[in-house]
Each structure stands twice: as C-alpha cells, then as structure tokens.
BALO-357809 format. One line per field, with one value per residue: residue in one letter; x, y, z of N, C-alpha, C, O in turn. Coordinates in nm, 3 decimals. Example, Ala and Ser with C-alpha at 12.3 -4.5 7.8 and 13.67 -1.06 7.14 Angstrom:
REM BALO-357809
residuo [A/S]
n_east [1.319/1.285]
n_north [-0.569/-0.225]
n_up [0.780/0.708]
ca_east [1.230/1.367]
ca_north [-0.450/-0.106]
ca_up [0.780/0.714]
c_east [1.320/1.290]
c_north [-0.330/0.003]
c_up [0.780/0.787]
o_east [1.424/1.341]
o_north [-0.332/0.114]
o_up [0.846/0.804]
//
This chain:
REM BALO-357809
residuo [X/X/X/X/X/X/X/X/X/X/X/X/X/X/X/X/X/X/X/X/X/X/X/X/X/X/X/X/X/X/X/X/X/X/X/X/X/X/X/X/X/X/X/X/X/X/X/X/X/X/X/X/X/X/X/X/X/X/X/X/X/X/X/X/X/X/X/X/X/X/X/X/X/X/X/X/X/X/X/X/X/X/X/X/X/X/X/X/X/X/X/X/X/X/X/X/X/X/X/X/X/X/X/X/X/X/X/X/X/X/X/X/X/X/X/X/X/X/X/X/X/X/X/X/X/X/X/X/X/X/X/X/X/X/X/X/X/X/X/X/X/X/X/X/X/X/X/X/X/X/X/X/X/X/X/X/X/X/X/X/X/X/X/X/X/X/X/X/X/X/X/X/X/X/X/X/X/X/X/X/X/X/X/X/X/X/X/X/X/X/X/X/X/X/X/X/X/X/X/X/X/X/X/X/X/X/X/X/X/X/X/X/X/X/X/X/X/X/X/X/X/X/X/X/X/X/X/X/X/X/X/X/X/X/X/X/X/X/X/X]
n_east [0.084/0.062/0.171/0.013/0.232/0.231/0.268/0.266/0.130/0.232/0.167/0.258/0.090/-0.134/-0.370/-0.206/-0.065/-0.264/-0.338/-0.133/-0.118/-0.310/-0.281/-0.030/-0.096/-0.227/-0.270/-0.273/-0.105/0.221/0.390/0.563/0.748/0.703/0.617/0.632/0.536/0.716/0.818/0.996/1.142/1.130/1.204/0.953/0.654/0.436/0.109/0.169/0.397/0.572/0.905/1.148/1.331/1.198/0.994/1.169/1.308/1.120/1.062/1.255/1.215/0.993/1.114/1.098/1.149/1.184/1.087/1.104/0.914/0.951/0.841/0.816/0.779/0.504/0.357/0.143/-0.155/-0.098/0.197/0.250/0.082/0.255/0.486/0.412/0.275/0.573/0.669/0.457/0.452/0.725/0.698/0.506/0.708/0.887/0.634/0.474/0.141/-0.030/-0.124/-0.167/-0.378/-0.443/-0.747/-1.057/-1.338/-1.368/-1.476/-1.458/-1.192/-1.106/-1.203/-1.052/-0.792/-0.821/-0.892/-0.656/-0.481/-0.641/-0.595/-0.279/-0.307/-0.338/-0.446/-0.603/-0.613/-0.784/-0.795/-0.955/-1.164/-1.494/-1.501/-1.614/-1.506/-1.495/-1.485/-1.225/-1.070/-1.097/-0.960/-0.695/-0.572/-0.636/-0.445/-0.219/-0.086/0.113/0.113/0.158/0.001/0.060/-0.011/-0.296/-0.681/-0.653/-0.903/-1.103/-0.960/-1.029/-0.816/-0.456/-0.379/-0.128/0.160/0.134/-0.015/-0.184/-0.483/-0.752/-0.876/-0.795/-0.954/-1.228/-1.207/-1.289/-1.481/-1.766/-1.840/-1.539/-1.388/-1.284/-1.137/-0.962/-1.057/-1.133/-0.982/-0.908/-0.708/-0.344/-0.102/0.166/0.286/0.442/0.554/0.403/0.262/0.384/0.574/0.925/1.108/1.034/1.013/1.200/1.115/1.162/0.948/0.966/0.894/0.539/0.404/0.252/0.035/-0.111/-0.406/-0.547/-0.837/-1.091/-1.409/-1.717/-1.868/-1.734/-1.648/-1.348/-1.156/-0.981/-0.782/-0.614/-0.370/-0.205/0.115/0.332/0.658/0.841/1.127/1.403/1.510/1.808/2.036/2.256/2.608/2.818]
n_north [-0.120/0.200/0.535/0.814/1.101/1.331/1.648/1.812/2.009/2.160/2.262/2.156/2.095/1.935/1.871/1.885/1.645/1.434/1.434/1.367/1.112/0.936/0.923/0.877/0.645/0.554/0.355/0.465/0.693/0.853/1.013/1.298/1.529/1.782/2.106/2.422/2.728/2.992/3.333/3.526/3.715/3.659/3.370/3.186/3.011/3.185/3.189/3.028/3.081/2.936/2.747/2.765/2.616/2.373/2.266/2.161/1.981/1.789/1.663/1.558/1.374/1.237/1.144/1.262/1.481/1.900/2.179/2.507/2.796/3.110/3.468/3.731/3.999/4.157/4.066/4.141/3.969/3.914/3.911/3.659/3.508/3.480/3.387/3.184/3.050/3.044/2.815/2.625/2.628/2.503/2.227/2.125/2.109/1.932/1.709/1.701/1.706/1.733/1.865/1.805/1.914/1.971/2.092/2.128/2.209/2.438/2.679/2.869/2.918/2.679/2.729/2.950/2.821/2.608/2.755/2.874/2.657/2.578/2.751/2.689/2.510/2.226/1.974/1.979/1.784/1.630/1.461/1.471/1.662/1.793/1.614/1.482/1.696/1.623/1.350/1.336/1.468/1.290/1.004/1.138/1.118/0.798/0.730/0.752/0.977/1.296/1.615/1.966/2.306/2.561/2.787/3.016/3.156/3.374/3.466/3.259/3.095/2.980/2.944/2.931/2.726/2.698/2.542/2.336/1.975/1.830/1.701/1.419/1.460/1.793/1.847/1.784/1.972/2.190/2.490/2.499/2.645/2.623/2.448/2.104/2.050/2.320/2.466/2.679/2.863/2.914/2.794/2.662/2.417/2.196/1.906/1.635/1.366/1.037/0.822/0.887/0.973/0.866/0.896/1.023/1.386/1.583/1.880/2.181/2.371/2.747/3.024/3.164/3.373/3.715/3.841/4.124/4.160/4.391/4.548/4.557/4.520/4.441/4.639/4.877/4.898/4.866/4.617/4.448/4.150/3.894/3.723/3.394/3.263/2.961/2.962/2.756/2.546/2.320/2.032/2.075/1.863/1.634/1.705/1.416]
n_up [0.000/-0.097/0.107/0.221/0.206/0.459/0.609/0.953/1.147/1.408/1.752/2.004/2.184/2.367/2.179/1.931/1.987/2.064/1.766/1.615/1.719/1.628/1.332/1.310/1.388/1.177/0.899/0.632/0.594/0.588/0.821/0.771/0.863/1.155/1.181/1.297/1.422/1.507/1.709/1.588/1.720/1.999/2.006/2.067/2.078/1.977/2.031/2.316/2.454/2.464/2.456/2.128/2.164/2.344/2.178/1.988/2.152/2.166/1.924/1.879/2.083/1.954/1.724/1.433/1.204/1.240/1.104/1.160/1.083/1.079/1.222/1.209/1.483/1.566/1.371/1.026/0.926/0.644/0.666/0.768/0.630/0.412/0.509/0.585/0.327/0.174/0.306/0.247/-0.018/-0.049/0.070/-0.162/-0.319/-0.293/-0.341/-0.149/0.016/0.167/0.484/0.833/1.089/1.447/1.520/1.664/1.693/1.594/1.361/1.207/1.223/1.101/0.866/0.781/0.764/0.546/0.304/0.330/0.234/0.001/-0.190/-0.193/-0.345/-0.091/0.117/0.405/0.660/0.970/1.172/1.478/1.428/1.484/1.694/2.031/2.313/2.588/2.543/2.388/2.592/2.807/2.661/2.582/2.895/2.917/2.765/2.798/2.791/2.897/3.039/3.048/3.203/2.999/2.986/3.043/3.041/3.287/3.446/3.442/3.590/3.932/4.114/4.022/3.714/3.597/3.511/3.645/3.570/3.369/3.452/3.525/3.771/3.745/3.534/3.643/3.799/3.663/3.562/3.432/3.216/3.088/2.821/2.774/2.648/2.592/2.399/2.270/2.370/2.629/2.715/2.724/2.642/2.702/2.574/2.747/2.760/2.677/2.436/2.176/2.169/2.241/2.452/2.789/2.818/3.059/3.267/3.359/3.596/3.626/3.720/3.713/3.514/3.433/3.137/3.071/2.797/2.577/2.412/2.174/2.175/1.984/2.005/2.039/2.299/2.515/2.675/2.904/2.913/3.125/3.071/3.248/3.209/3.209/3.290/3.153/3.119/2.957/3.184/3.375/3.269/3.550/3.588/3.531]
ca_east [0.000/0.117/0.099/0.027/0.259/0.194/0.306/0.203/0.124/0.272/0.170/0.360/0.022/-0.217/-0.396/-0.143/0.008/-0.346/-0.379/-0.006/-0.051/-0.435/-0.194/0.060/-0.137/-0.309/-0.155/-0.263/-0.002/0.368/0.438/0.727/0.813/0.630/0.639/0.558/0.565/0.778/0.872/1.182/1.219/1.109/1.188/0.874/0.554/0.325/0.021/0.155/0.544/0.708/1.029/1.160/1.390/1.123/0.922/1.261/1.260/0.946/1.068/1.358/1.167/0.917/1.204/1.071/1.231/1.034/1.072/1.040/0.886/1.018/0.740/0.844/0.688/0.338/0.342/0.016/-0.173/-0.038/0.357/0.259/0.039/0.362/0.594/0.317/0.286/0.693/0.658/0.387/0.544/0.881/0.654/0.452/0.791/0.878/0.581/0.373/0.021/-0.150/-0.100/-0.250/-0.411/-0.556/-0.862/-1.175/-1.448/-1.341/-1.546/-1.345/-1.028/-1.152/-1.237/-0.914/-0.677/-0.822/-0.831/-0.532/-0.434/-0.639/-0.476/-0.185/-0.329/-0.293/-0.547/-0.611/-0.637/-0.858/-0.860/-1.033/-1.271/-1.622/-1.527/-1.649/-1.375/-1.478/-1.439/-1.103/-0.951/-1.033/-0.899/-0.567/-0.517/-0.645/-0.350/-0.099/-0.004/0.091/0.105/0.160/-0.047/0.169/-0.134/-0.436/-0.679/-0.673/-1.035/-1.114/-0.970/-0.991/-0.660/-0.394/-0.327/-0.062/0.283/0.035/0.004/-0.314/-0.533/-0.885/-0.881/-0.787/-1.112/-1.298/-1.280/-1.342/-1.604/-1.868/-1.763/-1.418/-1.390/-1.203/-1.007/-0.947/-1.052/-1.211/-0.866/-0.908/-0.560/-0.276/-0.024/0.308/0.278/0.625/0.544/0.288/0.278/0.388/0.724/1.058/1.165/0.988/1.109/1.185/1.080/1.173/0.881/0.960/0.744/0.440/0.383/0.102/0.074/-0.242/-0.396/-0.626/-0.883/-1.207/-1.563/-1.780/-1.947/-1.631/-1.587/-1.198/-1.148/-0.850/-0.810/-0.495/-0.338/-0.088/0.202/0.436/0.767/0.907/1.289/1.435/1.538/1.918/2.141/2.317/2.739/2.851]
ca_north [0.000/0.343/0.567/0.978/1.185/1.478/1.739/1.796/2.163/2.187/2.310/2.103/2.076/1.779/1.848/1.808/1.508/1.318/1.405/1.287/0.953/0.923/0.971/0.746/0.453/0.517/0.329/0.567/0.848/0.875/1.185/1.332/1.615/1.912/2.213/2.523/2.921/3.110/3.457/3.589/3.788/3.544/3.242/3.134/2.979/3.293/3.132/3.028/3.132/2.789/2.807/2.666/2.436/2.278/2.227/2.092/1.860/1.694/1.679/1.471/1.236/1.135/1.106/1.333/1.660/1.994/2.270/2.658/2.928/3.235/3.518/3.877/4.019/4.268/4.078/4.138/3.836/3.910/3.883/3.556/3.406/3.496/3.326/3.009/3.029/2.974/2.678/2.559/2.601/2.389/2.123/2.112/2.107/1.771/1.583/1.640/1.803/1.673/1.891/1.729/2.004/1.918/2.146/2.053/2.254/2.632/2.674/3.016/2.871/2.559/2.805/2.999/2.717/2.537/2.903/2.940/2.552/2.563/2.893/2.664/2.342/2.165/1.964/1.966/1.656/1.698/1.379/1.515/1.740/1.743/1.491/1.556/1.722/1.552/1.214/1.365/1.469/1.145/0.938/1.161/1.054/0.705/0.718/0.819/1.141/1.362/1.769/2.058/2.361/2.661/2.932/3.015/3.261/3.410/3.481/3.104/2.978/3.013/2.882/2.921/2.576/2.730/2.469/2.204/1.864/1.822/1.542/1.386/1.581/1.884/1.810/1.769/2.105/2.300/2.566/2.475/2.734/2.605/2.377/2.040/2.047/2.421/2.462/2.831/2.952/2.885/2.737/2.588/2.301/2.129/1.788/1.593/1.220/0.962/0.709/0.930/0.997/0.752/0.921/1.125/1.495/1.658/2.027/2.262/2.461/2.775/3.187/3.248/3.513/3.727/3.940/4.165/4.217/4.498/4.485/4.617/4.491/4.510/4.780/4.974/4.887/4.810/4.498/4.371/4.027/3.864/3.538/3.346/3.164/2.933/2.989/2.626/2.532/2.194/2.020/2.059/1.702/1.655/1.657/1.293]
ca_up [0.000/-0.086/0.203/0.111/0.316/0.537/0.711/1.092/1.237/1.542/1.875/2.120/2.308/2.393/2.092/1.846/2.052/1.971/1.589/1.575/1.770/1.526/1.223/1.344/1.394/1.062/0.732/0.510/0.576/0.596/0.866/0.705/0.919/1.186/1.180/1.384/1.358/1.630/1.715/1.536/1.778/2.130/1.998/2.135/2.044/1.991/2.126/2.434/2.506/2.488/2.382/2.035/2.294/2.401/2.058/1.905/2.217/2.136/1.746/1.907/2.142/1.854/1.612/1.322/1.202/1.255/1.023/1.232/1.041/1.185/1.197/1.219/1.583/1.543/1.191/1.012/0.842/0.519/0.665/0.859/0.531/0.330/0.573/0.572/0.178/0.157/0.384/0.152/-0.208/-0.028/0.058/-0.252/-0.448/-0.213/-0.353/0.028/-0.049/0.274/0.658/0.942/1.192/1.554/1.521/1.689/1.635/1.554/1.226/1.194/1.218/1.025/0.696/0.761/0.747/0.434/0.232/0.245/0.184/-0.109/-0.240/-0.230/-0.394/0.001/0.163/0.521/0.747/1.103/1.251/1.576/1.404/1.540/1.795/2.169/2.380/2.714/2.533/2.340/2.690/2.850/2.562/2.617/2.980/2.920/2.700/2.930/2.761/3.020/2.953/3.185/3.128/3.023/2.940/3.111/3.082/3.428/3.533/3.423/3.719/4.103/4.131/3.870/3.691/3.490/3.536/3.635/3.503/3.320/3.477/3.556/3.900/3.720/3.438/3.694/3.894/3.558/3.555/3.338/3.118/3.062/2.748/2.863/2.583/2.591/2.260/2.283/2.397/2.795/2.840/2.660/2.714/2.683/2.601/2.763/2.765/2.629/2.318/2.052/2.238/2.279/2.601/2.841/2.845/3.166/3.219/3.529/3.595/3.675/3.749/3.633/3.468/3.366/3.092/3.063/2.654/2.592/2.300/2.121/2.123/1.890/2.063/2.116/2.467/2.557/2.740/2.910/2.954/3.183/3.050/3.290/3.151/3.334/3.223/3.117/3.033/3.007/3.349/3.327/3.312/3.649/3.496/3.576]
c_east [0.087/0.075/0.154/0.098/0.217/0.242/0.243/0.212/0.144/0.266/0.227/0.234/-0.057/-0.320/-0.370/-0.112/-0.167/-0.374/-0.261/-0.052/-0.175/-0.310/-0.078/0.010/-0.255/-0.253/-0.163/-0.162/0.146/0.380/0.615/0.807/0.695/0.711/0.531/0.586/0.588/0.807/0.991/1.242/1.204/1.166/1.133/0.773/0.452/0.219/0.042/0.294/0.613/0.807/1.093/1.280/1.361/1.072/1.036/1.248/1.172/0.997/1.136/1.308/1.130/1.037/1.170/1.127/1.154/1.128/1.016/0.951/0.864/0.880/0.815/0.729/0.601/0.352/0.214/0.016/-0.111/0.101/0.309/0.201/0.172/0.464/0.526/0.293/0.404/0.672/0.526/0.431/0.670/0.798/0.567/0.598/0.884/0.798/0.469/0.236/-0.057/-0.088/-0.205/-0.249/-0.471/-0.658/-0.949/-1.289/-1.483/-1.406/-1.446/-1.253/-1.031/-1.100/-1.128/-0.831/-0.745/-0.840/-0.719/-0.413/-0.528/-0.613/-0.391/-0.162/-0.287/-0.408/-0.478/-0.650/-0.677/-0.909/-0.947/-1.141/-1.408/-1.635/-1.531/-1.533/-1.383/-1.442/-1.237/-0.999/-0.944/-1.001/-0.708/-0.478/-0.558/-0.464/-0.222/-0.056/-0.026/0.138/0.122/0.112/0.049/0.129/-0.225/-0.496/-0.740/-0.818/-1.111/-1.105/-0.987/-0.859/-0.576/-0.381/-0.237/0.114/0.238/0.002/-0.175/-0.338/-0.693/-0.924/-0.934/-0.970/-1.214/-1.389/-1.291/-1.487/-1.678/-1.865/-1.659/-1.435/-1.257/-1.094/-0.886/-0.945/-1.062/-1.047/-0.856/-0.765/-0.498/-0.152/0.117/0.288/0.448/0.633/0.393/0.312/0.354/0.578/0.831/1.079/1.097/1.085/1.078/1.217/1.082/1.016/0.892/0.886/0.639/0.433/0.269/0.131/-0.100/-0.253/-0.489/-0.668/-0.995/-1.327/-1.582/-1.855/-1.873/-1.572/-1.441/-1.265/-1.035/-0.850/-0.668/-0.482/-0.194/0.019/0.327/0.537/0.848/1.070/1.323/1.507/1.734/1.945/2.234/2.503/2.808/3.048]
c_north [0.126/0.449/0.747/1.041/1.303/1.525/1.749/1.932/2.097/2.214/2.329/2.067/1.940/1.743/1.796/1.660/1.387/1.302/1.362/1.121/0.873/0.847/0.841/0.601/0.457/0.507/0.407/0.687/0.824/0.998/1.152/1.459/1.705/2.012/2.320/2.683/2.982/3.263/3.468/3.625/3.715/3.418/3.125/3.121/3.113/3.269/3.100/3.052/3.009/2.798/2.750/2.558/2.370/2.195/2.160/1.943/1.759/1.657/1.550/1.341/1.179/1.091/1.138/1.454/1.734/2.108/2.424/2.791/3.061/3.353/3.627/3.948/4.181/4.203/4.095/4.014/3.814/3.875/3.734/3.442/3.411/3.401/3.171/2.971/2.956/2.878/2.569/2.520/2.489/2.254/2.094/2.036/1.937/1.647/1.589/1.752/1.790/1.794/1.850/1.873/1.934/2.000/2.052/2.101/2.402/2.640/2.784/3.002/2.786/2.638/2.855/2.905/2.643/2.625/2.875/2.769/2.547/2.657/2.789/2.560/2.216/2.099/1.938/1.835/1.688/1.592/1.406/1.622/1.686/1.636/1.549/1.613/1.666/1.404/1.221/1.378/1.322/1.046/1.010/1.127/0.956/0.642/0.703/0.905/1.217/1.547/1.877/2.187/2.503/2.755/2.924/3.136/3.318/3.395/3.360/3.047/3.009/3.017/2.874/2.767/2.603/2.605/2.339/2.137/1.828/1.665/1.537/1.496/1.708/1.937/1.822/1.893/2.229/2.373/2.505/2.532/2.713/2.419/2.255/2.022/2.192/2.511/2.640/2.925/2.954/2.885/2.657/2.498/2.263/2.003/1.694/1.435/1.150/0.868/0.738/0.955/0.891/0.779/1.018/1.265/1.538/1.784/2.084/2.354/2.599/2.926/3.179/3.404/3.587/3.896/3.999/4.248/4.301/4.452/4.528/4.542/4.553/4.657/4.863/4.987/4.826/4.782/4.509/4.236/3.986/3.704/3.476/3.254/3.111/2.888/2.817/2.609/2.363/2.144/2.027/1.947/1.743/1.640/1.529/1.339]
c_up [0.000/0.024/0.152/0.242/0.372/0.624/0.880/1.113/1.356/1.662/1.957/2.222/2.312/2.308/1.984/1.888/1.990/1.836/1.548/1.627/1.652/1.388/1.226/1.338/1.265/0.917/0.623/0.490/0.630/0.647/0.800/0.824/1.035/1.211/1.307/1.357/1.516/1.583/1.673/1.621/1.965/2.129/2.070/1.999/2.060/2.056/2.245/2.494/2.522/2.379/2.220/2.050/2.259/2.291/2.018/1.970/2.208/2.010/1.818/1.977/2.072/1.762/1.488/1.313/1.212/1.169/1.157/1.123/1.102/1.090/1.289/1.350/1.546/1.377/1.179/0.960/0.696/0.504/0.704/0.735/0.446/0.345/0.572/0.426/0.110/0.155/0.252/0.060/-0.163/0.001/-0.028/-0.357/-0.372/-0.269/-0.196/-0.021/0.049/0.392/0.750/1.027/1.340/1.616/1.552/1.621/1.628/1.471/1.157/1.106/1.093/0.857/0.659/0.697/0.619/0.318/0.174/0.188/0.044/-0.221/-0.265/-0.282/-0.263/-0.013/0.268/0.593/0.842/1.151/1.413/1.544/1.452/1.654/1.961/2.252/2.500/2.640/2.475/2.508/2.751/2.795/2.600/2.744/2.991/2.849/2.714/2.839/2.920/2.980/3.083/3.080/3.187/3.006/2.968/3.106/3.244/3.548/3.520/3.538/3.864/4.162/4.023/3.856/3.594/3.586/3.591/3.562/3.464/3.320/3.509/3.675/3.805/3.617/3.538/3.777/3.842/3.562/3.412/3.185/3.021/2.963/2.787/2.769/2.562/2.417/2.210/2.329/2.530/2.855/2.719/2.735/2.680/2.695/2.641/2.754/2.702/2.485/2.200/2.108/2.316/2.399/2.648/2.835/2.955/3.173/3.366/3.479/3.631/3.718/3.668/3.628/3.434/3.296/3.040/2.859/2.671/2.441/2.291/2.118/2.034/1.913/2.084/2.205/2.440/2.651/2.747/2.912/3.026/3.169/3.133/3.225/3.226/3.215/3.222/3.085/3.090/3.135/3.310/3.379/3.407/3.547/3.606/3.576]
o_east [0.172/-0.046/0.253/0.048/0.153/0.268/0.158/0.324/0.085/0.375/0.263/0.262/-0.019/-0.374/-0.435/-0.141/-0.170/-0.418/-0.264/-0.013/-0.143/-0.278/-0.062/0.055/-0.351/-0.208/-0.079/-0.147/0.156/0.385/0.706/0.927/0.580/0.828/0.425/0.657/0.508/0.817/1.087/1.361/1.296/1.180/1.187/0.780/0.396/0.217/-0.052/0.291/0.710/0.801/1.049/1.311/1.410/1.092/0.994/1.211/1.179/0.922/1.074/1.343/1.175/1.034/1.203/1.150/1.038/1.250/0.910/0.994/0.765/0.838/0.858/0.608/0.650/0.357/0.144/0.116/-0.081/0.149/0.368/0.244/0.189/0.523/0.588/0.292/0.394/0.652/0.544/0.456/0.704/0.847/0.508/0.591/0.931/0.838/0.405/0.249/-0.170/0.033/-0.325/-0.146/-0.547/-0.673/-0.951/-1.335/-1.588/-1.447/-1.371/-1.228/-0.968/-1.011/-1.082/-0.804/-0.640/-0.799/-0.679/-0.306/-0.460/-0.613/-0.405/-0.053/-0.219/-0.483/-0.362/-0.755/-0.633/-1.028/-1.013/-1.205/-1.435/-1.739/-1.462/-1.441/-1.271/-1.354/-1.149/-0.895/-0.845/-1.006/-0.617/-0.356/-0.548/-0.396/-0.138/0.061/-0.111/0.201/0.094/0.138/0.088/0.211/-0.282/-0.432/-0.851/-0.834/-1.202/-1.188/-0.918/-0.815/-0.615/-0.373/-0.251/0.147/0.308/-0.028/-0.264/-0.289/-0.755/-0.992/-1.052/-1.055/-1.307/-1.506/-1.299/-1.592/-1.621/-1.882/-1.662/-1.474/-1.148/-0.981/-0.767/-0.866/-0.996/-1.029/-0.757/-0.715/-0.565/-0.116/0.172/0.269/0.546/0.746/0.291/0.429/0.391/0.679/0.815/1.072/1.080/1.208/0.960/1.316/1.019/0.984/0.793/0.779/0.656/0.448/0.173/0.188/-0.185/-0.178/-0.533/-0.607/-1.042/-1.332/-1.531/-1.882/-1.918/-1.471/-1.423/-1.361/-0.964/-0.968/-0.580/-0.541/-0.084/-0.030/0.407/0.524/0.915/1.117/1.294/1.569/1.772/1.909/2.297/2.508/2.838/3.131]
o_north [0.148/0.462/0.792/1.039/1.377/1.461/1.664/1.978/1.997/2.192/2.436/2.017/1.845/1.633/1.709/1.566/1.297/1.200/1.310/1.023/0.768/0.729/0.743/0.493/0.380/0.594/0.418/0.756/0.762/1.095/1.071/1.452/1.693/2.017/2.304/2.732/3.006/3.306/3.414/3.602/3.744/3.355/3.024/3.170/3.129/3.330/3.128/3.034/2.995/2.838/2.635/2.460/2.294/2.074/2.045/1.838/1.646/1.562/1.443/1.228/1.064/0.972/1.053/1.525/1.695/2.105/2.426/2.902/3.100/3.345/3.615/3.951/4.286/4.276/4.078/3.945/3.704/3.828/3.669/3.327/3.297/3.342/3.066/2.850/2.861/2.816/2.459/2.402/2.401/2.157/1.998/1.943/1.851/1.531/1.493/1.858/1.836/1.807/1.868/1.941/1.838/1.997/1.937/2.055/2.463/2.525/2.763/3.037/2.818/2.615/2.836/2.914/2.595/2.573/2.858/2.773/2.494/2.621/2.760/2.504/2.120/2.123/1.898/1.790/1.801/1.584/1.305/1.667/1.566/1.584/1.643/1.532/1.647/1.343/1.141/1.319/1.249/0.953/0.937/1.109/0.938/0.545/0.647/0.878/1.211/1.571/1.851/2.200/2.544/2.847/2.821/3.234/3.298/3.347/3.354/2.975/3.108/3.092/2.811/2.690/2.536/2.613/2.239/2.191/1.807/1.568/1.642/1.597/1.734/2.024/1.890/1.917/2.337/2.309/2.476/2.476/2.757/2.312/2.297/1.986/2.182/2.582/2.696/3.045/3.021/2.930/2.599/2.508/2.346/1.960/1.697/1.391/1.216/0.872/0.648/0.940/0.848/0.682/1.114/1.258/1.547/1.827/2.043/2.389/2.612/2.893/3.188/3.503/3.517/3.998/3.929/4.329/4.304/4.375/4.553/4.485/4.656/4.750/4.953/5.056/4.745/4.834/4.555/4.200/4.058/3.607/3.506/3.148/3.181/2.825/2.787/2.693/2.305/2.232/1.973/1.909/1.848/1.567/1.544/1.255]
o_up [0.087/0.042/0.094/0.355/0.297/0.726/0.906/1.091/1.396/1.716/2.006/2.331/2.244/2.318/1.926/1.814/1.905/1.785/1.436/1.564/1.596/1.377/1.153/1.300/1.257/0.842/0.534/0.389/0.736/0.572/0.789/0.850/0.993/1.247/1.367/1.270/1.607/1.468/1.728/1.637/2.042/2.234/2.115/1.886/2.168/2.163/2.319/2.615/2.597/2.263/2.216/1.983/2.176/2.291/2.002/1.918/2.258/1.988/1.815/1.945/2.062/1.733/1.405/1.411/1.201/1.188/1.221/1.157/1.164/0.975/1.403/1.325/1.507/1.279/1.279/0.940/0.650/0.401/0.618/0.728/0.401/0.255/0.559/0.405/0.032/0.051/0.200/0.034/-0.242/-0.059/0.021/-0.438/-0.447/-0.265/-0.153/-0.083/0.032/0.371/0.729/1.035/1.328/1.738/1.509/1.517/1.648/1.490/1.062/0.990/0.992/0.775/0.547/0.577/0.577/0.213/0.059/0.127/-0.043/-0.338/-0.384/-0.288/-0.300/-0.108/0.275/0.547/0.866/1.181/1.438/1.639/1.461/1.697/2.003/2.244/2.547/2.700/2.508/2.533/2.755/2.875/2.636/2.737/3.112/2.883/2.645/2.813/3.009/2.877/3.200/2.960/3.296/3.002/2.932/3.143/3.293/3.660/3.603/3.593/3.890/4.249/3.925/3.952/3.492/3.704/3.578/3.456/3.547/3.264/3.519/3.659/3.783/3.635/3.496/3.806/3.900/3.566/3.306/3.077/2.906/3.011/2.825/2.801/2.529/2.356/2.122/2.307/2.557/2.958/2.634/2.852/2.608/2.808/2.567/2.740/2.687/2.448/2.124/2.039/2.430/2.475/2.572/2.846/2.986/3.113/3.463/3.366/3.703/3.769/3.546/3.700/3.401/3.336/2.985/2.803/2.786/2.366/2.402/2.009/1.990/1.837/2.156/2.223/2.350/2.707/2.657/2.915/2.978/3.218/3.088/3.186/3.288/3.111/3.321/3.007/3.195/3.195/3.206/3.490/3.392/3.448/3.725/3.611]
//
C-alpha cells in the first residue's frame, strides 16, 4: 500500500500530541516532518510562550524533524500568510500536499486554514474534528499522555493551573464554562510524555507570569483580559 505523506502543524500541546498519535497509527499516511511558527524575535511559540527548545525537544523524542517558520513580531496576516505560503510552495515542491491540523471545532479557524491551503493546492487533514472534547480529553489521559499547562486565561480559574500537570482531578474542577479540551482559547499546554514519544522529556517549571492584553468589542468597549504563563525550560542534566 502506498501511504500519502503529510506534514504535521505543530503546537507542542495535547492536541497536536493526539492528531499525531491518530496519524501514526493510521496506514494511510507517511508523517514526514512538523512544523511550527515562532517569534523571530522570542523564539517562542506565539500562542503560548514555549520556547523553540522545548518544541525541538518533542521533534527529538518522537524522532521526526520539525521545520520553524520564523514570523516577524506585530506581523500582520499578510507577513505571517507569506511566511506560511513559503513553507507551503517547499513542501509542494517535495511531492507532500497533505497537513495534518488538531482542530476541533473552531469553524473560523476551520475556513481559515483550508483558504489558504487551497490557495496553495494543500489539503487539510482533522482527525479530531467534530469529535467531543470531554471524550477527546479522556482518551488523552487514558492514554498516558501527560502535559503541563503553560497558558491560562486568568479569570477562568480560582486557582492558577498554569505549570500544572493536566489530569482527571484537574477536568474535573473545571467551571462549566471552561472547554475540557481548551478549545475556545481557555488554556494551553506542553505535552512531555505519552505514546507518541521515545523518552519522556523533563521540564523545570519555573514563574508564572502574567501578561495583561487589551482589546475592542464590537461595541467599542476596551477589554483587558490577563493570561498566565508558566515559564518552562528543560530540566538541566546533572554533569557525571
């Protein structure tokens, strides 16, 4: 059987980690590589400040290469589709026409991301699309993936759970509100261990941080909103 390759978008969080392990255990596709889009100027994960360390780290446990696409900081959409267009045309000119996403059920996002893949003659893959997020999270710790959450938004929780290890407990003492996968933007993760990964990675935890955004309604009203982020770096090796 011929198997069609594909690319992997990136995260590093407990999302991607299940549309990779999906993917993995499905004969139809050959992952060839992931990729992700950092700060030029952070060399962080824009979405949630993890470092491109860490993301390499993960590249290294699974044993696939990852591709960065460096993104110019306040870029508009037009620098960032430009810098994702490249990345496209190099894997078009490869022979790879497939990217795997781990979108659930953004519709938004959904329309965005296959735009601009069919702008570039791609198609999109979404093994977790439409699928429940309480059954998706507890499928992820049935799994033993294990994840620490490195972005939260603030007024979400009673208690920060930012550098905390995302578990049943934790699912459990979610506001009603709070999507268990964090799909809506609630909270993001660091996935460090589980099926998809040769060796666990170990991760010092260390300040949270909190950085407050400001922002427009439709009505005009400014909003702030305050998102915590726990500052991650790999555990350093003791020198033998």
């Amino acid at each position: 059987m011929t198997q069609t390759p594909i690319a992997i978008s990136w995260s590093g969080g407990k999302d991607s980690s299940m549309m990779l392990h999906q993917l993995m255990n499905d004969e139809q596709y050959e992952i060839v590589e992931l990729h992700t889009a950092i700060s030029s100027e952070t060399g962080r994960v824009s979405m949630h400040g993890v470092s491109q360390e860490l993301i390499r780290a993960q590249a290294e446990s699974i044993g696939l290469p990852i591709h960065f696409i460096s993104i110019e900081p306040a870029s508009t959409n037009a620098n960032y589709e430009k810098a994702l267009n490249q990345y496209y045309s190099n894997l078009k000119s490869q022979g790879i026409h497939h990217i795997g996403f781990g979108d659930i059920f953004l519709e938004d996002l959904k329309a965005y991301r296959d735009q601009l893949l069919h702008d570039n003659g791609l198609i999109g893959i979404y093994p977790l699309w439409k699928k429940e997020t309480k059954d998706l999270a507890n499928y992820f710790l049935d799994q033993n993936f294990k994840t620490l959450i490195c972005c939260a938004k603030q007024s979400l929780f009673p208690e920060s759970i930012c550098g905390k290890t995302y578990s049943q407990a934790m699912l459990e003492a979610f506001d009603t509100q709070v999507d268990p996968c964090g799909e809506n933007g609630e909270f993001h993760s660091y996935a460090f261990d589980g099926p998809i990964f040769n060796t666990p990675i170990s991760i010092t935890v260390n300040e949270t941080i909190v950085h407050t955004y400001e922002h427009k309604l439709k009505s005009g009203e400014e909003v702030k909103t305050a998102f915590e982020f726990a500052d991650l770096t790999l555990a350093k090796r003791a020198v033998v």
